[in-house]
MIBA-398757 format. One record per residue (C-alpha): residue number from 1; residue in one letter; chain; x, z, y. Coordinates in nm, 3 decimals. Layout:
N
+------+------+-------+---------+---------+---------+
: resi : resn : chain :      c1 :      c3 :      c2 :
+------+------+-------+---------+---------+---------+
:  NUM :    A :     A :       X :       Z :       Y :
...
+------+------+-------+---------+---------+---------+
//
This chain:
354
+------+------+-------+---------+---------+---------+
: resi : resn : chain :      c1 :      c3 :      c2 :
+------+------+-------+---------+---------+---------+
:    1 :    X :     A :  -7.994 :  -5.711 :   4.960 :
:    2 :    X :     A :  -7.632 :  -5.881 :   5.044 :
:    3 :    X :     A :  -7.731 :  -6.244 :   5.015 :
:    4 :    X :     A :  -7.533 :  -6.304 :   4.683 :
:    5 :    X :     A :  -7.611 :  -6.688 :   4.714 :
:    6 :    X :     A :  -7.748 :  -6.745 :   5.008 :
:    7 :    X :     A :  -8.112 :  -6.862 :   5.108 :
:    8 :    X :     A :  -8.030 :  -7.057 :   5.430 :
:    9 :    X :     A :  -7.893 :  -7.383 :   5.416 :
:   10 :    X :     A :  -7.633 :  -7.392 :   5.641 :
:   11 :    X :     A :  -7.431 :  -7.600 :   5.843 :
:   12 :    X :     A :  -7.139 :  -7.781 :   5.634 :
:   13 :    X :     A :  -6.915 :  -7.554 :   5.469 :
:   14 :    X :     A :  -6.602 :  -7.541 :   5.301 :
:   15 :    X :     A :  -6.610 :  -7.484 :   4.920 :
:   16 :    X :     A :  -6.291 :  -7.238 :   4.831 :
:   17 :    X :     A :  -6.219 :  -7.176 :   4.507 :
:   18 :    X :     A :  -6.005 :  -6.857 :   4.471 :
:   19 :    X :     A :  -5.854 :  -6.874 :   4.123 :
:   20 :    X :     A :  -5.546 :  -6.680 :   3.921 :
:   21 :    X :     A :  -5.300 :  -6.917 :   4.048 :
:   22 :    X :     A :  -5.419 :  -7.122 :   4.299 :
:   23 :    X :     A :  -5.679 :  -7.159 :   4.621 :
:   24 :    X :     A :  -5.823 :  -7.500 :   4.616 :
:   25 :    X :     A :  -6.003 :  -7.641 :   4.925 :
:   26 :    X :     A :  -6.267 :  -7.921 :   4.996 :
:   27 :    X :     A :  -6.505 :  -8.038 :   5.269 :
:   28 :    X :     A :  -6.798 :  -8.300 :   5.168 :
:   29 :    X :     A :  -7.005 :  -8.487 :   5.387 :
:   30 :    X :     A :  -7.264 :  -8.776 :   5.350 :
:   31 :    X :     A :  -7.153 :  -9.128 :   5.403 :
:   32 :    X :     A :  -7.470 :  -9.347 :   5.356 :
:   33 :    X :     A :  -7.606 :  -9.273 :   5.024 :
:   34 :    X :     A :  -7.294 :  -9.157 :   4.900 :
:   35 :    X :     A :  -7.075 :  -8.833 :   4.921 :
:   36 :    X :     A :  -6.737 :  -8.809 :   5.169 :
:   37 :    X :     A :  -6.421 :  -8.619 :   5.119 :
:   38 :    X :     A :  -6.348 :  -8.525 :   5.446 :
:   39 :    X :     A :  -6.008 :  -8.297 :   5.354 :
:   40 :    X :     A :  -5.930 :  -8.087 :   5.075 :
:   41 :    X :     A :  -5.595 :  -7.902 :   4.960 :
:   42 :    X :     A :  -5.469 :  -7.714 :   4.698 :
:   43 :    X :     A :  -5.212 :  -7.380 :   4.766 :
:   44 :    X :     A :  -5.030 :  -7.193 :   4.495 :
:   45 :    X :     A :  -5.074 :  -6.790 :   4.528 :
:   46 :    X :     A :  -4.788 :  -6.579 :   4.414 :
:   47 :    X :     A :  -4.787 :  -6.415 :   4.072 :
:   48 :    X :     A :  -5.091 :  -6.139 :   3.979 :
:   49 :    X :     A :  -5.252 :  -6.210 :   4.341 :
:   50 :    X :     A :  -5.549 :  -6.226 :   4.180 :
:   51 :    X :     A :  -5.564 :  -6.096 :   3.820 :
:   52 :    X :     A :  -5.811 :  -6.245 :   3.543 :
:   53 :    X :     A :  -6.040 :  -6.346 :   3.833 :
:   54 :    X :     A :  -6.026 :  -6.048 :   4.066 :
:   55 :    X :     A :  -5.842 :  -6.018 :   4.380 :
:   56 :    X :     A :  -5.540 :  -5.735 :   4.334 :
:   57 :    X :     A :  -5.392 :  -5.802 :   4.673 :
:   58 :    X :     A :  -5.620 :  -5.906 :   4.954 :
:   59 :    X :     A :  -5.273 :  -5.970 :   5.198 :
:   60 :    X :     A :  -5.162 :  -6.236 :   4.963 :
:   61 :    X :     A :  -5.499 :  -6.419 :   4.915 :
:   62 :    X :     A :  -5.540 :  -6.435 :   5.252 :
:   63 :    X :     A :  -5.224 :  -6.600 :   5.310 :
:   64 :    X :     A :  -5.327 :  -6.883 :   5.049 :
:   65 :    X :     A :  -5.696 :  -6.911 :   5.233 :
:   66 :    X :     A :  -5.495 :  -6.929 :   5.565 :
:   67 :    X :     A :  -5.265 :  -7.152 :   5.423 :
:   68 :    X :     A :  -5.465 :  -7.397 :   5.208 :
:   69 :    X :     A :  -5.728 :  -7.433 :   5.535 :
:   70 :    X :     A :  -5.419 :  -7.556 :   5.780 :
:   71 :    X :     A :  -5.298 :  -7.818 :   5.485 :
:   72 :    X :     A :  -5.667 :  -7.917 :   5.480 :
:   73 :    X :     A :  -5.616 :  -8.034 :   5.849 :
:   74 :    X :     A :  -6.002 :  -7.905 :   5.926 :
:   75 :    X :     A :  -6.179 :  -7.779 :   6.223 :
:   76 :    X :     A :  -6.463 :  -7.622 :   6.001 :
:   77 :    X :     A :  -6.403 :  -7.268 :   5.946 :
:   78 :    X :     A :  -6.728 :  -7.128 :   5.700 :
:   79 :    X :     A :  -6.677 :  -7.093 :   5.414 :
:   80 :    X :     A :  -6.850 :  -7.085 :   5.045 :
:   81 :    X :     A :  -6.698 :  -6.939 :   4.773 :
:   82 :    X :     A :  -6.748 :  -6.764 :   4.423 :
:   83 :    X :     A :  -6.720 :  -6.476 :   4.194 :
:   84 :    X :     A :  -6.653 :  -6.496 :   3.836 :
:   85 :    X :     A :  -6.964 :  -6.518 :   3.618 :
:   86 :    X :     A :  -6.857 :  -6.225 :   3.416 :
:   87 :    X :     A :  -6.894 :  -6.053 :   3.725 :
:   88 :    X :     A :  -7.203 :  -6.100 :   3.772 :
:   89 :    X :     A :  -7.552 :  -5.969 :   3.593 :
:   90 :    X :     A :  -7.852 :  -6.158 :   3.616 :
:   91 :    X :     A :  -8.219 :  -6.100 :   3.429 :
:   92 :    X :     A :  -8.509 :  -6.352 :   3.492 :
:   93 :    X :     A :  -8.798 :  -6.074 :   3.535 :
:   94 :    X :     A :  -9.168 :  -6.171 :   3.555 :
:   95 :    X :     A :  -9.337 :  -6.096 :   3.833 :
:   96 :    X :     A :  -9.634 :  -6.158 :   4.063 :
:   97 :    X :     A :  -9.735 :  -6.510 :   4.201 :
:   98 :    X :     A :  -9.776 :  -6.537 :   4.593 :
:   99 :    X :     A :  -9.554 :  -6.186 :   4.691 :
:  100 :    X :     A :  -9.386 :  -6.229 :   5.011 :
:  101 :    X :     A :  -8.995 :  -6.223 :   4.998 :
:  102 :    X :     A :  -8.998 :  -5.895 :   5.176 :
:  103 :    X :     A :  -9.235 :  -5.748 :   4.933 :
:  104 :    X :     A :  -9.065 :  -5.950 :   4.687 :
:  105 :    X :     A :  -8.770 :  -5.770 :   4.745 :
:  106 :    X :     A :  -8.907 :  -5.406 :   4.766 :
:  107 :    X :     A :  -9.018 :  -5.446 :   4.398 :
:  108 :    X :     A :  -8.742 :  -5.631 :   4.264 :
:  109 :    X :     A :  -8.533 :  -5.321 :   4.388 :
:  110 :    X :     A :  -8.758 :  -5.052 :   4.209 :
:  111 :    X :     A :  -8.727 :  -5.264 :   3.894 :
:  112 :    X :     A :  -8.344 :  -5.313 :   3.901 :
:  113 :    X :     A :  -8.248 :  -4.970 :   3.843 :
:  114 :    X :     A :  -8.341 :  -5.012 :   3.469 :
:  115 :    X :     A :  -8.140 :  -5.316 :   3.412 :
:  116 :    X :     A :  -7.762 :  -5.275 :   3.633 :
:  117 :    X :     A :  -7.547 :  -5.007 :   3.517 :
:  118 :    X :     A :  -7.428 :  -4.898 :   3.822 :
:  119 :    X :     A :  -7.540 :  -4.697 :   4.125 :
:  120 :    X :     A :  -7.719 :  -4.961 :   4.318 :
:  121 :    X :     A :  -7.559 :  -4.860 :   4.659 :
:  122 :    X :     A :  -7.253 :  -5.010 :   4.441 :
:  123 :    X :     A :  -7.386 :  -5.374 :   4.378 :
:  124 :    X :     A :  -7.518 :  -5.644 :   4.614 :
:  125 :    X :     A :  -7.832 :  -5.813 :   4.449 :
:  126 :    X :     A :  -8.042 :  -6.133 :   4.521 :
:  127 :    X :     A :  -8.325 :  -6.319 :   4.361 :
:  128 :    X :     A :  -8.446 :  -6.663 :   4.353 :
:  129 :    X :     A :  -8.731 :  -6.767 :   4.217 :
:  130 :    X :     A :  -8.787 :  -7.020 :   3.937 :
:  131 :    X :     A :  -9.133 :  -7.099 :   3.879 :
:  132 :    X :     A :  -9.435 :  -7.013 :   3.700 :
:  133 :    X :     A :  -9.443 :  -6.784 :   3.434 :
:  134 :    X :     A :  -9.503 :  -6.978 :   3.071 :
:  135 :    X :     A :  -9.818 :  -6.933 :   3.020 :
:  136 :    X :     A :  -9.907 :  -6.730 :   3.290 :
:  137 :    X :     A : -10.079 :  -6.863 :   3.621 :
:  138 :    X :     A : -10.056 :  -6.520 :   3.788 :
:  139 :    X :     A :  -9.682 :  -6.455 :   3.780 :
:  140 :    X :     A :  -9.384 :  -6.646 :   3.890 :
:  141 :    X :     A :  -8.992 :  -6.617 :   3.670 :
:  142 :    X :     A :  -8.759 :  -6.410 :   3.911 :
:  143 :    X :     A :  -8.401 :  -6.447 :   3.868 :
:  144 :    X :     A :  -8.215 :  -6.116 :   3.926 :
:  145 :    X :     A :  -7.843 :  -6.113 :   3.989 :
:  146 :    X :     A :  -7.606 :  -5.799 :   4.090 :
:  147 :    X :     A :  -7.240 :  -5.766 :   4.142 :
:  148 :    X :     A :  -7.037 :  -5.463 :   4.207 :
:  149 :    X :     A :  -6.956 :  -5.511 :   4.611 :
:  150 :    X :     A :  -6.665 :  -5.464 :   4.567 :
:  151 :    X :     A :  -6.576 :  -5.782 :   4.348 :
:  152 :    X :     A :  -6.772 :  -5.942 :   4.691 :
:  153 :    X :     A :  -6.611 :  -5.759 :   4.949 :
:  154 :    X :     A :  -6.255 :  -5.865 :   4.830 :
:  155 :    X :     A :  -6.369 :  -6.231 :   4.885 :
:  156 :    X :     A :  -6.469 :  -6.187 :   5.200 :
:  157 :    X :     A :  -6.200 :  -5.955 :   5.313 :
:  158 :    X :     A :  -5.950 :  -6.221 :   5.268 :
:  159 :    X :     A :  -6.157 :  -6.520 :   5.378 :
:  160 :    X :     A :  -6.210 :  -6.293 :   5.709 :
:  161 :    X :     A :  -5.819 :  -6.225 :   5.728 :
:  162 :    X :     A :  -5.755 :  -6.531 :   5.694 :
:  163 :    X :     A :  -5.920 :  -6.640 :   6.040 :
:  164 :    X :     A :  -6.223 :  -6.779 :   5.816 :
:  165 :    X :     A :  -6.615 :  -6.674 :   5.787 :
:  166 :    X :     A :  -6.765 :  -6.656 :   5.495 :
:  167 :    X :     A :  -7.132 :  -6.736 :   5.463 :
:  168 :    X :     A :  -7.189 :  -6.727 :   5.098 :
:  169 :    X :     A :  -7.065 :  -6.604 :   4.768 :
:  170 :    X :     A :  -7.155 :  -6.807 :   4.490 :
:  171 :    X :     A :  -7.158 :  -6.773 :   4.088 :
:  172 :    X :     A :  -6.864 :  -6.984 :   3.934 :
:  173 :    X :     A :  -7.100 :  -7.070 :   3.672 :
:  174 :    X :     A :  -7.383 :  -7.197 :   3.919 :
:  175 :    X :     A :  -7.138 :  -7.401 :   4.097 :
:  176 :    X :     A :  -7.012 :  -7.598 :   3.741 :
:  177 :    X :     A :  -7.432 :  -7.694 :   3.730 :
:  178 :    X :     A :  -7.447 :  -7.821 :   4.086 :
:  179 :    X :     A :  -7.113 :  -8.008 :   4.013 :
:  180 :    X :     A :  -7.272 :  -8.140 :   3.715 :
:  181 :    X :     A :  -7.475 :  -8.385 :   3.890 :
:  182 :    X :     A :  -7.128 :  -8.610 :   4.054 :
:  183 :    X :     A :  -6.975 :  -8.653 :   3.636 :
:  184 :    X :     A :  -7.292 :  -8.688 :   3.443 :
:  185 :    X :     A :  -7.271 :  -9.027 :   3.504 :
:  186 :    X :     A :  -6.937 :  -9.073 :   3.318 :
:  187 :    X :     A :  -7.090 :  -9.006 :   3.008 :
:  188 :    X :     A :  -7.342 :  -9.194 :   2.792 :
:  189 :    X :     A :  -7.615 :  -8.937 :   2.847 :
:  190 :    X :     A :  -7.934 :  -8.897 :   2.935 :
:  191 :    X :     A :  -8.127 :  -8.604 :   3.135 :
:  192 :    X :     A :  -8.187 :  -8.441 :   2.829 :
:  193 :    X :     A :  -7.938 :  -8.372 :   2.723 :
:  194 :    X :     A :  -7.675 :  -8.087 :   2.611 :
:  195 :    X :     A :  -7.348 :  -8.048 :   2.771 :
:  196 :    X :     A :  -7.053 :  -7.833 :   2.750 :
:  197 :    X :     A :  -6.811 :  -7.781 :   3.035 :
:  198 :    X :     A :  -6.513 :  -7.672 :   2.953 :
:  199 :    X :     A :  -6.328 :  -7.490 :   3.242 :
:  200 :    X :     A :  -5.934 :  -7.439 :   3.093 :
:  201 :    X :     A :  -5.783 :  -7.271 :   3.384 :
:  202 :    X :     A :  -5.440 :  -7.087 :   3.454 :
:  203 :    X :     A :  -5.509 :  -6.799 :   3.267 :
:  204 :    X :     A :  -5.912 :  -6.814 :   3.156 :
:  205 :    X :     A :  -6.072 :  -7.091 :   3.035 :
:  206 :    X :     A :  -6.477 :  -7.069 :   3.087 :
:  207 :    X :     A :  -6.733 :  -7.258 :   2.908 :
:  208 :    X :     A :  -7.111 :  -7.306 :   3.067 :
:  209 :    X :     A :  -7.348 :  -7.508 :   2.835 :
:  210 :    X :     A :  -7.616 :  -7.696 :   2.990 :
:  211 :    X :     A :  -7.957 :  -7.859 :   2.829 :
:  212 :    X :     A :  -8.144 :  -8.069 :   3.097 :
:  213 :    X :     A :  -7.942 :  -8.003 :   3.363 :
:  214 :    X :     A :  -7.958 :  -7.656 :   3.344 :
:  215 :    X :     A :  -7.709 :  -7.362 :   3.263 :
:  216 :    X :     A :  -7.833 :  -7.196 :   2.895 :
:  217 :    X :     A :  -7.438 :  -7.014 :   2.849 :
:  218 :    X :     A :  -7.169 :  -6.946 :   2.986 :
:  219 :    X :     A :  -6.851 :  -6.754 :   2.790 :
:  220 :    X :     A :  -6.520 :  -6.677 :   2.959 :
:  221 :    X :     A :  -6.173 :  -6.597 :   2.727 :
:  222 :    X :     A :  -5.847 :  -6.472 :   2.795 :
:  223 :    X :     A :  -5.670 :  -6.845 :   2.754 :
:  224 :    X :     A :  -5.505 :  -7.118 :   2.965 :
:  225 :    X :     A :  -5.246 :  -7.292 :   3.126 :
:  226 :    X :     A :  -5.020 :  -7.009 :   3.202 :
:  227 :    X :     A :  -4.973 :  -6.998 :   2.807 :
:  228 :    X :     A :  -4.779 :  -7.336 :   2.809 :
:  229 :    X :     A :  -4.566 :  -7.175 :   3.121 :
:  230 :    X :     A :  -4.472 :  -6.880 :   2.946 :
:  231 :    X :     A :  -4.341 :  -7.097 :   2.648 :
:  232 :    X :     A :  -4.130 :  -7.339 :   2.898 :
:  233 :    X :     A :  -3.976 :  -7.060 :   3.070 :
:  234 :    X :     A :  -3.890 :  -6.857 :   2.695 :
:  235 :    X :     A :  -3.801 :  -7.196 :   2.476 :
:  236 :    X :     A :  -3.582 :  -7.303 :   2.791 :
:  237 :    X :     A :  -3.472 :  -6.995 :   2.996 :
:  238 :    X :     A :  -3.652 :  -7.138 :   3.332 :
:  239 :    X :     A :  -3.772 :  -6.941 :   3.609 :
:  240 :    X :     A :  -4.181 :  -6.994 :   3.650 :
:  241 :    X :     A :  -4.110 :  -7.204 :   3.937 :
:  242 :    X :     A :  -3.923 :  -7.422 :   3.779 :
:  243 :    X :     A :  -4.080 :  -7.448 :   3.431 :
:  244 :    X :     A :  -4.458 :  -7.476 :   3.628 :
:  245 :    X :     A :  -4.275 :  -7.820 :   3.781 :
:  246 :    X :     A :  -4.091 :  -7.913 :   3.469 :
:  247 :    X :     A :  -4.420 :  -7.892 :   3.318 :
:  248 :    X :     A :  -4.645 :  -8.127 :   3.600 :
:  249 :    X :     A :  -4.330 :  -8.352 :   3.602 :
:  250 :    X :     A :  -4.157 :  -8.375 :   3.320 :
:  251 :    X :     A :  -3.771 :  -8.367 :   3.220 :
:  252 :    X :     A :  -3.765 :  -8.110 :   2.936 :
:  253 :    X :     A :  -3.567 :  -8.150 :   2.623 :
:  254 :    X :     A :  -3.651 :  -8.430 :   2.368 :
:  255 :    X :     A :  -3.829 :  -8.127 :   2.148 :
:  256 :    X :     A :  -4.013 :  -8.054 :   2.424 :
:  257 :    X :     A :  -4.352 :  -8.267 :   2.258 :
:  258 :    X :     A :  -4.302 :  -8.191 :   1.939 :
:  259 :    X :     A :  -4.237 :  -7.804 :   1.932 :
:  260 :    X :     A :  -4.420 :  -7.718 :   2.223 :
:  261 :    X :     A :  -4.650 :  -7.930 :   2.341 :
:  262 :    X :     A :  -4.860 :  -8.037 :   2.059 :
:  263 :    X :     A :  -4.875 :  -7.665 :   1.955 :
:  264 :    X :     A :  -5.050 :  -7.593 :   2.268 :
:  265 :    X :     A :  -5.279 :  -7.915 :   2.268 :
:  266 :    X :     A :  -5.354 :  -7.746 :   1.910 :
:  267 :    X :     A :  -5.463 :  -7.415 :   2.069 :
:  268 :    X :     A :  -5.640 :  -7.573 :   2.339 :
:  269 :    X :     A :  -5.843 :  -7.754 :   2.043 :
:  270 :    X :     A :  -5.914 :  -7.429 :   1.864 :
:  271 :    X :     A :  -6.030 :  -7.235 :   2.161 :
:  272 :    X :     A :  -6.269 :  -7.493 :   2.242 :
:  273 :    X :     A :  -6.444 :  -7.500 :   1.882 :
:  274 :    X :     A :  -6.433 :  -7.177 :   1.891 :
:  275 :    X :     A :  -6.543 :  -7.112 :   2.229 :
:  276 :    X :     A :  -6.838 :  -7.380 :   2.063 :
:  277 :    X :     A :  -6.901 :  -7.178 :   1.765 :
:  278 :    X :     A :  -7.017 :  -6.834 :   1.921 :
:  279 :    X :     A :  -7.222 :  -7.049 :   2.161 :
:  280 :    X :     A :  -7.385 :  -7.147 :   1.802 :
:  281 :    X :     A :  -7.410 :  -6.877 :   1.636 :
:  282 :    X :     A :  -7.610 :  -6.690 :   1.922 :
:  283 :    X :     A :  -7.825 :  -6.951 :   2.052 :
:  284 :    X :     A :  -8.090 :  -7.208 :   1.870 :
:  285 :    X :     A :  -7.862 :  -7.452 :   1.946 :
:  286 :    X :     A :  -7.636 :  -7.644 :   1.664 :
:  287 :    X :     A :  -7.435 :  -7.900 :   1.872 :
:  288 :    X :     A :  -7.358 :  -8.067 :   2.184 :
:  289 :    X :     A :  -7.413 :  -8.429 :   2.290 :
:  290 :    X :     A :  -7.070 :  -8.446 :   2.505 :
:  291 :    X :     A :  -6.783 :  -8.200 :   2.621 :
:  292 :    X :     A :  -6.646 :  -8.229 :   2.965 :
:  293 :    X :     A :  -6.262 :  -8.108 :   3.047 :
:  294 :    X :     A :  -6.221 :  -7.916 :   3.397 :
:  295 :    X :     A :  -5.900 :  -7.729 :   3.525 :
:  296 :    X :     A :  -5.565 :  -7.818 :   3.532 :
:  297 :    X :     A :  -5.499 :  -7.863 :   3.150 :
:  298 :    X :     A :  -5.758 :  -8.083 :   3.103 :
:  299 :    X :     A :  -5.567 :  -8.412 :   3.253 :
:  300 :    X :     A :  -5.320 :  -8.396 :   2.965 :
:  301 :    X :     A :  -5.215 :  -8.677 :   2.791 :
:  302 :    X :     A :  -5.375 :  -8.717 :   2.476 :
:  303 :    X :     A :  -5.618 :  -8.388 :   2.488 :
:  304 :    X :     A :  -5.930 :  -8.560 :   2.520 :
:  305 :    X :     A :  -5.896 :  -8.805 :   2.248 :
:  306 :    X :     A :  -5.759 :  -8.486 :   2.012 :
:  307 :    X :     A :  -6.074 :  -8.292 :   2.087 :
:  308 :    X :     A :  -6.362 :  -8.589 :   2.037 :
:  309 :    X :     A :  -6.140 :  -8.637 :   1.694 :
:  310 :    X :     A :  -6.161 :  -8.298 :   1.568 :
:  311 :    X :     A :  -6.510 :  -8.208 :   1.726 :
:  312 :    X :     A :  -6.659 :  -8.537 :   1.649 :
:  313 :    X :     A :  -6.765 :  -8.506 :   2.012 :
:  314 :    X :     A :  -6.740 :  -8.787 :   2.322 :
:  315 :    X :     A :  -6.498 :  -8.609 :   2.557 :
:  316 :    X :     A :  -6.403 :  -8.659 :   2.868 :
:  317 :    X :     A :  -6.197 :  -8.546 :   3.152 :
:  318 :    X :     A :  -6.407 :  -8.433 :   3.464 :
:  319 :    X :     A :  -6.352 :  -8.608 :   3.783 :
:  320 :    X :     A :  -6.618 :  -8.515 :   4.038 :
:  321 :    X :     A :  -6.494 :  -8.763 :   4.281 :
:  322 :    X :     A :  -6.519 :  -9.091 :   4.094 :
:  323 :    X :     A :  -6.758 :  -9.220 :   4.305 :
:  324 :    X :     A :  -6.731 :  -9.033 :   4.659 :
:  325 :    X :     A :  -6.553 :  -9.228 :   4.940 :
:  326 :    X :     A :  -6.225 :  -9.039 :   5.063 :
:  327 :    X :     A :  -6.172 :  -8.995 :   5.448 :
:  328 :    X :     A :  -5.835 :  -9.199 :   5.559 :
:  329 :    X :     A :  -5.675 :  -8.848 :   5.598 :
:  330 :    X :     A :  -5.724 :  -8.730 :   5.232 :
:  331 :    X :     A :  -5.408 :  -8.832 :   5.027 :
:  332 :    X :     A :  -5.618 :  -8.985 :   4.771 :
:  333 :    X :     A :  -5.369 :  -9.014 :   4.467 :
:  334 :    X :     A :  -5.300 :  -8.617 :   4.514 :
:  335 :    X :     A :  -5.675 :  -8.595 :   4.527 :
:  336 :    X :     A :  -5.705 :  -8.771 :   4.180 :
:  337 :    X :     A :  -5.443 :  -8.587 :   4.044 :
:  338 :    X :     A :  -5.647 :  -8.261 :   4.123 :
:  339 :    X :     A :  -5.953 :  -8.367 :   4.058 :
:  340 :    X :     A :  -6.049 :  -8.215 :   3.742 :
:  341 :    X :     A :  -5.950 :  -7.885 :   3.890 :
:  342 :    X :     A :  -6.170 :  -7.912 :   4.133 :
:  343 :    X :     A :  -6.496 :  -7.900 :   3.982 :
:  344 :    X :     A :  -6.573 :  -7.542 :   4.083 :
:  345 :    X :     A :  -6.454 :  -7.618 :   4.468 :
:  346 :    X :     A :  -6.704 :  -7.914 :   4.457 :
:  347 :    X :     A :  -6.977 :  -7.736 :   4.354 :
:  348 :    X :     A :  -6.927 :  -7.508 :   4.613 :
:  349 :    X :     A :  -6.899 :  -7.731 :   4.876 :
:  350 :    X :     A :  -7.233 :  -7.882 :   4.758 :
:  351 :    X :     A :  -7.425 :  -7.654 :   4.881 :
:  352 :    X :     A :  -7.437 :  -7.783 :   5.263 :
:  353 :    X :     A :  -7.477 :  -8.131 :   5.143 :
:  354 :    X :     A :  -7.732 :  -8.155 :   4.871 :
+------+------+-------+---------+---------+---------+
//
């Protein structure tokens, strides 16, 4: 057993989220009653450093960790961060009340054979346990979860290059839940009930579902961002560079709206119904009570309003800071302009605070 999450809590820790484009850094504490950014950056990796999720070239994430921690101005050096939840397999098995962890373990590892698809001296596993058993006094619900090690190992290879430590890997989707608890209160909602989160990132955009708090789906597509790049740099001959700050800044042609922009919003709109729709179609459930916006498309003007039009659904952009105090050090109006990208990174960084 690896210690996929983690069973310790330990001392605070930075959350790093390691995505396609970008490695995004913050550090919570307490202040009172009430959370503390104590630093946080965001550093852009070069192109296919990491490729739909999974590190191609250790080198160059390591120069982003490296990088992204000195911005960050922090002493701390452990680290939390997370693997994609398509990476990841988990089964909630049934199994006896009162076990030991070590014996625990020994029988969750006779059991997993039949459920991972892979040699098992290929996959780190770890188990948590969620309560009693419906119905059953005698046995307690066991969640399973295995990843291939070396999906982990790349994590931790670059977090360790980078002069970092690394103390736990994570489960994106696990870390949109425990970041669910700083924007729930931005919506008109009650504990239960049912969210979607819509993560639109550079190149994948991830939905996780949750009823009472609680994860019930998660469903990750080929889609984000990088699409509206790609457009700027063929509509206007740019360089990525440039069209990735034409596009944050402005200063494009006067077609620029019309011809490209609202045909993205328009694709943005149709992968979230249908991202929606399969969640539907293979669950009990037949609609959601408000949709949340995470990752760096989702602060686009006039997005949110689009999607609660067409979806009939109150939507709103994510902003897990809203009501943390920021640390004098923390430029707070980059912070804000992040902030919906962020999500995961908070979430992560929750873990040595909660």
């Amino acid at each position: 057993m690896l210690g996929l999450f983690g069973k310790r809590k330990p001392t605070q820790m930075l959350g790093v989220d390691i995505s396609s484009t970008t490695v995004k850094l913050i550090e919570l504490s307490t202040s009172g009653e009430r959370l503390r950014v104590e630093s946080y950056a965001v550093i852009s990796l070069p192109q296919d450093a990491v490729v739909e999720k999974n590190i191609s070239n250790i080198e160059e994430v390591a120069n982003g960790v490296r990088n992204v921690h000195a911005q960050a101005r922090t002493k701390n050096k452990l680290v939390v961060a997370a693997v994609a939840g398509s990476s990841v397999i988990t089964k909630i098995l049934s199994m006896p009340a009162g076990l030991k962890d070590d014996d625990l373990e020994t029988q969750l590892t006779l059991e997993a054979d039949q459920y991972i698809p892979y040699p098992l001296d290929e996959v780190a596993i770890d188990f948590e346990e969620q309560g009693p058993t419906s119905g059953r006094d005698d046995m307690v619900d066991v969640l399973l979860a295995a990843c291939r090690r070396e999906t982990i190992d790349a994590r931790f290879d670059a977090i360790e290059l980078a002069g970092l430590m690394p103390k736990v890997i994570d489960v994106e989707a696990y870390a949109l839940e425990r970041a669910f608890a700083l924007i729930k209160s931005q919506a008109d909602i009650d504990d239960r009930s049912t969210v979607a989160i819509v993560d639109i990132g550079a190149t994948m955009t991830t939905l996780s579902v949750l009823h009472r708090g609680s994860t019930v789906y998660t469903r990750e597509q080929l889609f984000g961002g990088k699409q509206l790049t790609d457009e700027i740099m063929r509509r206007y001959g740019l360089p990525l560079e440039e069209a990735g700050l034409a596009k944050k800044q402005g200063g494009l042609p006067d077609d620029y709206d019309t011809d490209v922009l609202d045909p993205f919003r328009e694709a943005v709109v149709q992968q979230v119904s249908r991202s929606l729709q399969f969640f539907f179609s293979s669950t009990d459930f037949n609609g959601v009570d408000c949709i949340f916006l995470a990752g760096g498309v989702a602060a686009m003007d006039g997005l949110t309003e689009l999607i609660a039009e067409r979806l009939s659904t109150p939507t709103l952009v994510a902003n897990p800071f809203a009501d943390m105090v920021i640390s004098p050090k923390v430029n707070a109006v980059a912070l804000n302009s992040d902030a919906s990208a962020m999500l995961i990174a908070c979430g992560l960084a929750l873990r040595s605070v909660n």
